[in-house]
Residue, then its C-alpha position, 0 to 999 in steps of 0.5 A: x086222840x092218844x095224849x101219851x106225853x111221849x107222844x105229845x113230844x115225838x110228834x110236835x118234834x120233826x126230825x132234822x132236815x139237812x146236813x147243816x141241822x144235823x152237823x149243828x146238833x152234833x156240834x152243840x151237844x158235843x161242846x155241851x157235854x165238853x163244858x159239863x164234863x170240864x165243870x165236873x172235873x174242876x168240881x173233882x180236882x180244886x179243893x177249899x183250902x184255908x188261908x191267911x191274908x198277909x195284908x190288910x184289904x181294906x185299903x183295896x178298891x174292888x174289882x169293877x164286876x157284877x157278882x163280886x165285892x171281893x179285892x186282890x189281897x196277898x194271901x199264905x197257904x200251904x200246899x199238899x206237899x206241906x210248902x208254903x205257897x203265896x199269891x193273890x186271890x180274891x178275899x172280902x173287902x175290909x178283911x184284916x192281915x192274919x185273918x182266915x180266908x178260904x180259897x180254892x186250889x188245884x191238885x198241885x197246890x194253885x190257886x185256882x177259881x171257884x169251881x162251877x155251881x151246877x146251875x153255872x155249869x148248866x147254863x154255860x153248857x147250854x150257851x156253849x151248846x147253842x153257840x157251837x150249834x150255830x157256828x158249825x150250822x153257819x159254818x155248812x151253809x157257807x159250805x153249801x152257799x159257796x158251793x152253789x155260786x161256784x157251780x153256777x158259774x161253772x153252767x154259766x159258763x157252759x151254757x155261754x160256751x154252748x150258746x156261742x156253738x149253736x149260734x154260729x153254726x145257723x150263721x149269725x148271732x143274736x144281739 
């Protein structure tokens, strides 16, 4: 027995077996490259800048969530063309008014979340993956079931069509 582990991978994979296999696997390594390419980007284009909270966050309750402490505070950066800019962004609880807080911008100067871990982006890019794979998967069985019942009733039809020919021509009907 050859126990190549390119070969132990070829043969215990099978090849896909209908259009709707095939059609999700396309959709979901489509929509996992998508979500890649789009966390690669965002790691690409949002920089860390530094910023300074304009009042204090300790008065603040923290946002209901489950990987985050941090509060809505009012916050002072300057963007790339040299203006000021304010906004809210999310900064530690407590934090004191004048004190440096670092928070992510686009290229124009936005704020903007936190771009993806590699690990995040992996992960939504598997979920991505497999939701797109089933949905188009989904998405031709209906194709292919609703085709079906439509195709039966049309025989149906013929054949009752049929029927009703050869049962009058030998001069009665059955029932």
């Amino acid at each position: 027995m050859n126990t190549d582990r390119s070969t132990l991978i070829t043969e215990r994979v099978r090849p896909p077996k209908s259009a709707g296999e095939v059609v999700g696997l396309l959709a979901g390594l489509g929509a996992a490259d998508a979500v890649e390419r789009a966390a690669d980007r965002g790691r690409a284009e949002n920089r860390a800048v530094s910023a300074v909270l304009a009042e204090d966050a300790e008065d603040r309750v923290p946002d209901r969530t489950v990987s985050d402490h941090r509060v809505w505070a009012t916050v002072r950066w300057s963007a790339p063309d040299g203006s000021t800019r304010t906004d809210e962004a999310r900064v530690p609880p407590g934090a004191r008014a004048g004190s440096a807080v670092t928070v992510w911008t686009d290229k124009s100067g936005n704020l903007t979340s936190e771009p993806l871990t590699d690990g995040e982006a992996r992960l939504r890019a598997a979920f991505g993956g497999v939701l797109a794979a089933a949905g188009a998967s989904g998405a031709v069985w209906g194709v292919a079931w609703g085709s079906r019942l439509y195709l039966n009733r049309c025989r149906m039809q013929q054949w009752a069509a049929e029927w009703e020919r050869v049962g009058t021509r030998f001069g009665r009907k059955t029932g």
